[in-house]
C-alpha positions in Angstrom: 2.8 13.8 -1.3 3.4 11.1 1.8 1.9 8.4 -0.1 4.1 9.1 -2.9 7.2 8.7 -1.3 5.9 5.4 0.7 5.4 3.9 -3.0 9.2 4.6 -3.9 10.1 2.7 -0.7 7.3 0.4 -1.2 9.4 -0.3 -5.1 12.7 -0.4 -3.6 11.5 -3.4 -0.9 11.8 -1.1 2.0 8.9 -1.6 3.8 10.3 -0.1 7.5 10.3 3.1 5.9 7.4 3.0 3.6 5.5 1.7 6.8 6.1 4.8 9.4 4.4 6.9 6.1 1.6 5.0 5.8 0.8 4.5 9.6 -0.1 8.2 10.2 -2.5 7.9 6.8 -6.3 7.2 7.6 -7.3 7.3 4.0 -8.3 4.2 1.9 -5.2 4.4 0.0 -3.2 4.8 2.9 -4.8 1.4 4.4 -3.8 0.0 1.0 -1.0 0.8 1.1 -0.7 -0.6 4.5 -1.5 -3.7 3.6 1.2 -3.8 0.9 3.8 -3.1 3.7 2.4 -6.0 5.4 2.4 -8.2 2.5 6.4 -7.1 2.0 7.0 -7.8 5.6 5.7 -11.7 5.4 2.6 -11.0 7.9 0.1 -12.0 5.6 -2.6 -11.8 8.3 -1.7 -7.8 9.2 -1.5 -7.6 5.9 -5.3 -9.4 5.3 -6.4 -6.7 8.1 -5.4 -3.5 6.3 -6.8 -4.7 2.4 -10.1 -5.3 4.3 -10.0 -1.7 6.3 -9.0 -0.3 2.1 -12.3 -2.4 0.9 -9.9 -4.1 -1.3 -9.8 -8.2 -2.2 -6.9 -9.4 -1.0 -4.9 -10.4 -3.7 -4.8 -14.1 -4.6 -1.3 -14.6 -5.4 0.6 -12.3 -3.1 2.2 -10.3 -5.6 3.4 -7.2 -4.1 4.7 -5.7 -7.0 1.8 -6.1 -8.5 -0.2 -4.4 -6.1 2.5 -1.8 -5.6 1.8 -0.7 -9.4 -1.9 -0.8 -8.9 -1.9 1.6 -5.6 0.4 3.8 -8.0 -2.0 4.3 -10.7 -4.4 5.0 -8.4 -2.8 7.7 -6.4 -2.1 9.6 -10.2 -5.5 8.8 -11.0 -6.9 10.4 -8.0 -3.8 13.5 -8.8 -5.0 14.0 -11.6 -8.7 14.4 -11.4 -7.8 16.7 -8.5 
């Protein structure tokens, strides 16, 4: 799964790579995600963009990692009810 492999690089800090995955995915999560590669990079107000085109709050404190975990569980949450 693309989005799987963006989170690893997403965990690791490496947004570059995580972001020429999740530019090619249309899919809430993939905006999401997106937005997390944003947030990594420093451009908060991309970053803003994308979490508003996922229909998620952007996240108060900036915590990427936290975020990161969150998108996780949700991709294996959606896996699994597949």
């Amino acid at each position: 799964m693309a989005l799987g492999t963006a989170i690893r690089h997403l965990r690791r800090g490496d947004w570059q790579k995580a972001h020429t995955i999740v530019q090619n995915d249309n899919s809430e999560m993939g905006f999401w995600a997106h937005g997390i590669v944003h947030l990594l990079e420093g451009d908060v107000g991309n970053a803003r963009y994308w979490f508003r085109r996922a229909g998620r709050p952007f996240p108060r404190e900036r915590d990427a990692a936290a975020e990161i975990e969150a998108l996780a569980a949700a991709v294996k949450q959606q896996s699994a009810a597949a």
